[in-house]
C-alpha positions as CSV (number, residue, x, y, z in Angstrom):
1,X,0.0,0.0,0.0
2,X,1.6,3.4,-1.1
3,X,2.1,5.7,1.8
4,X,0.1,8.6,1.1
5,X,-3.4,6.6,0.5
6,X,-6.5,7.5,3.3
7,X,-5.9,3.4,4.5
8,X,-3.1,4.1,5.8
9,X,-3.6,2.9,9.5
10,X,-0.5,4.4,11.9
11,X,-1.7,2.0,14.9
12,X,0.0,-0.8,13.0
13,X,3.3,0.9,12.5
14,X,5.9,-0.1,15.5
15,X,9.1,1.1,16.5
16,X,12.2,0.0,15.6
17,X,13.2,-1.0,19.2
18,X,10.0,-3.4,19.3
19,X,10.9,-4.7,16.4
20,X,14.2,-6.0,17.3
21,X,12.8,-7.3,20.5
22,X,10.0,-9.5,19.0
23,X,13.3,-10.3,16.9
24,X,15.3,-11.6,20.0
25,X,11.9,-13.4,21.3
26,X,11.5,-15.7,17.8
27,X,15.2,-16.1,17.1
28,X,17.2,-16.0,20.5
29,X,20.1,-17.1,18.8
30,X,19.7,-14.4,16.2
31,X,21.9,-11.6,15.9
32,X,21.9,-8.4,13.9
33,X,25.0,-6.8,12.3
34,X,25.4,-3.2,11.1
35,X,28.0,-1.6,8.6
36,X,28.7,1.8,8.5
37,X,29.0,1.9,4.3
38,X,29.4,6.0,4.3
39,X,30.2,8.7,6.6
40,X,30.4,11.8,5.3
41,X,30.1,15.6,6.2
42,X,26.8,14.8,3.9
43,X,25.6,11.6,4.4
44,X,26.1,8.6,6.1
45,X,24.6,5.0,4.9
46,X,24.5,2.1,7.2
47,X,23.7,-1.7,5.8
48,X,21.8,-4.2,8.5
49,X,22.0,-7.8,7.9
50,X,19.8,-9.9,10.2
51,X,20.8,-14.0,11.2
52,X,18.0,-16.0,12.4
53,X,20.8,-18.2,14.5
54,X,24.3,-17.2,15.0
55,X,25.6,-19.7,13.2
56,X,24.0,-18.8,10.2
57,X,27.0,-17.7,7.4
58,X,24.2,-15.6,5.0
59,X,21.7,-13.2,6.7
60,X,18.2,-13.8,6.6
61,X,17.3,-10.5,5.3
62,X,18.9,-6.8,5.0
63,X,18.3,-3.3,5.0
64,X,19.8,-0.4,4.2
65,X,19.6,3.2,4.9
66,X,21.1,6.3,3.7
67,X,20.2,10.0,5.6
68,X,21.5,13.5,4.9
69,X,23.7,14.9,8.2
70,X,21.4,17.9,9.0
71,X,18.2,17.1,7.7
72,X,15.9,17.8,10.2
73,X,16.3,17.8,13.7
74,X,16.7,14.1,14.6
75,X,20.1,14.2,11.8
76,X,21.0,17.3,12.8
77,X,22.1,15.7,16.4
78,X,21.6,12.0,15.6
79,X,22.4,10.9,12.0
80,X,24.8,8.1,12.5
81,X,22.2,6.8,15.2
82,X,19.3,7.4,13.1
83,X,20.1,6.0,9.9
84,X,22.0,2.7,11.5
85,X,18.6,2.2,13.2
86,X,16.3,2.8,9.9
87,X,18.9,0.3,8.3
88,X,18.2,-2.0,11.0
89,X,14.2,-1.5,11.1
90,X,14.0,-1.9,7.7
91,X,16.2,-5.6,7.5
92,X,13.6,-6.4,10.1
93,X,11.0,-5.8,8.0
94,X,12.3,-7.7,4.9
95,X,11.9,-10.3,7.5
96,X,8.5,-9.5,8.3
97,X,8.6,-8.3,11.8
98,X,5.5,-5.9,12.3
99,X,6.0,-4.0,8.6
100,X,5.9,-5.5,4.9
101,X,8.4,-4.4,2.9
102,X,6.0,-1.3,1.6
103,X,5.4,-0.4,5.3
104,X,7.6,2.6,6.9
105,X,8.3,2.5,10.8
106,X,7.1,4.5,13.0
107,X,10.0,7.0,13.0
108,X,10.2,7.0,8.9
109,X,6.5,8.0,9.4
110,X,7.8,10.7,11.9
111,X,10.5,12.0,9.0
112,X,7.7,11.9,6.6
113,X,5.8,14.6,9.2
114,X,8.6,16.5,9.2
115,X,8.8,16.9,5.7
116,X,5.6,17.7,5.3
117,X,6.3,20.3,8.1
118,X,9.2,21.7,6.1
119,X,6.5,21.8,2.9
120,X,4.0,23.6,4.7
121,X,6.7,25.9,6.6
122,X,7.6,27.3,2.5
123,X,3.7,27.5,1.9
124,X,3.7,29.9,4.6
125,X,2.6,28.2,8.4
126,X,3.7,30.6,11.0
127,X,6.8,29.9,12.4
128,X,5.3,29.9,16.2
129,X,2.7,27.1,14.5
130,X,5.6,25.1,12.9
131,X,8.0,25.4,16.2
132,X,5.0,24.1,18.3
133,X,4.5,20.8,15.6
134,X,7.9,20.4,15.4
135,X,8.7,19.8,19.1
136,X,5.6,17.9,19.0
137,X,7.0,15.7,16.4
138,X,10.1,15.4,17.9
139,X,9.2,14.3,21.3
140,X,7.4,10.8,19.9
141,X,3.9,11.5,19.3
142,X,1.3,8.3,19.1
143,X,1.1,7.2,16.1
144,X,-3.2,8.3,15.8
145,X,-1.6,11.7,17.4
146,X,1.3,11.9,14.2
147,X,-1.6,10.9,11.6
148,X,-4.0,14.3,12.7
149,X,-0.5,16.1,12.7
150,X,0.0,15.4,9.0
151,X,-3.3,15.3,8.1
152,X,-3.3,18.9,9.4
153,X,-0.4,19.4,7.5
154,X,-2.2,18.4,4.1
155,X,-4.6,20.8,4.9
156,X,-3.0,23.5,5.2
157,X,-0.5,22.8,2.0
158,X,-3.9,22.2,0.0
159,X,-5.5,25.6,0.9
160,X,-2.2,27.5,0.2
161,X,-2.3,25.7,-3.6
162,X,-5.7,26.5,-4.0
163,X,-5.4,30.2,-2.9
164,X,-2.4,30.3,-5.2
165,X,-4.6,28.6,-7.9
166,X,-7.5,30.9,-7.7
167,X,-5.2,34.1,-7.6
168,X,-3.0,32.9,-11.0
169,X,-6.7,32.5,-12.4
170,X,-7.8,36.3,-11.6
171,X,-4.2,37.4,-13.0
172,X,-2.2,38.2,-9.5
C-alpha cells in the first residue's frame, strides 16, 4: 500500500526498538550486524544484515539506509544513530517483523511529518505554529496523534495551492 493513501492505518506501525525485541523473542540465537557503508560531512549509509541463528553464514534479510547529516532535527544531532537504526528496522521488516516491505516504521512516518512540516513551513505556516509541531514531532507522538499532525499538514498545503490557484486564475 503506497504511503500517502487514506488506508493508511499508523496504529500498525511499531518502533524500531519493538521490532528487534520480538526479533530476540522468535530467534534468541539471532543476531543483527550493522555496517557503517558511508560517513560523510553529507551523508552517512549504514547496511543491516539480520541471522535468524548465529551460526548462520548468510543473513536472513537486510536493510539499508542512507540520511542527509542535518536534515531535520533528529540528523542534525543523531544521524549516525538514526540511519544505522532505519537500516536496522527496515532488515527487520524484509523479515516480516510488524511492517511488509511497503510499510515505513514509526520513526520513517515521523521524517515523513517532518517533511511535510518543512512543505507547509515554505507555503507559509507561521513559524510559532511550525515550532510548536515540530517539538511535538520530535518528542514521539502516538502514532493516531502523528496521523492528525500530517493530516493537518495536508490541509494546510492544500489551501495555500488553491489560494495560489485561484489568484493565477484572476491574473495576480
Amino acid at each position: 500500500m503506497p504511503k500517502t493513501t487514506s488506508d493508511f492505518d499508523p496504529e500498525t506501525y511499531a518502533p524500531v526498538a519493538e521490532r528487534i525485541e520480538l526479533f530476540y523473542q522468535r530467534f534468541p540465537t539471532g543476531r543483527i550486524l550493522t555496517e557503517l557503508v558511508q560517513h560523510s560531512e553529507q551523508e552517512i549509509v549504514f547496511r543491516a544484515a539480520v541471522y535468524r541463528a548465529a551460526e548462520d553464514p548468510e543473513p536472513a534479510a537486510t536493510g539499508w539506509a542512507a540520511e542527509r547529516v542535518g536534515d531535520g532535527e533528529v540528523n542534525a544531532v543523531a544521524c549516525l544513530e538514526n540511519t544505522e537504526t532505519s537500516a536496522i528496522g527496515r532488515a527487520l521488516a524484509n523479515l516480516g517483523f510488524l511492517a511488509s516491505r511497503l510499510r515505513p516504521s514509526a520513526e520513517e512516518v515521523a521524517k515523513a511529518a517532518l517533511h511535510l512540516l518543512r512543505t507547509a513551513e515554505r507555503a507559509g505556516l507561521s513559524q510559532p505554529r511550525a515550532a510548536a509541531l515540530r517539538g511535538r514531532i520530535a518528542r514521539g507522538l502516538p502514532a493516531a496523534e502523528l496521523a492528525e499532525v500530517q493530516h493537518e499538514l495536508r490541509r494546510f498545503i492544500q489551501r495555500r495551492m488553491e489560494e495560489h490557484a485561484e489568484r493565477a486564475g484572476r491574473g495576480g
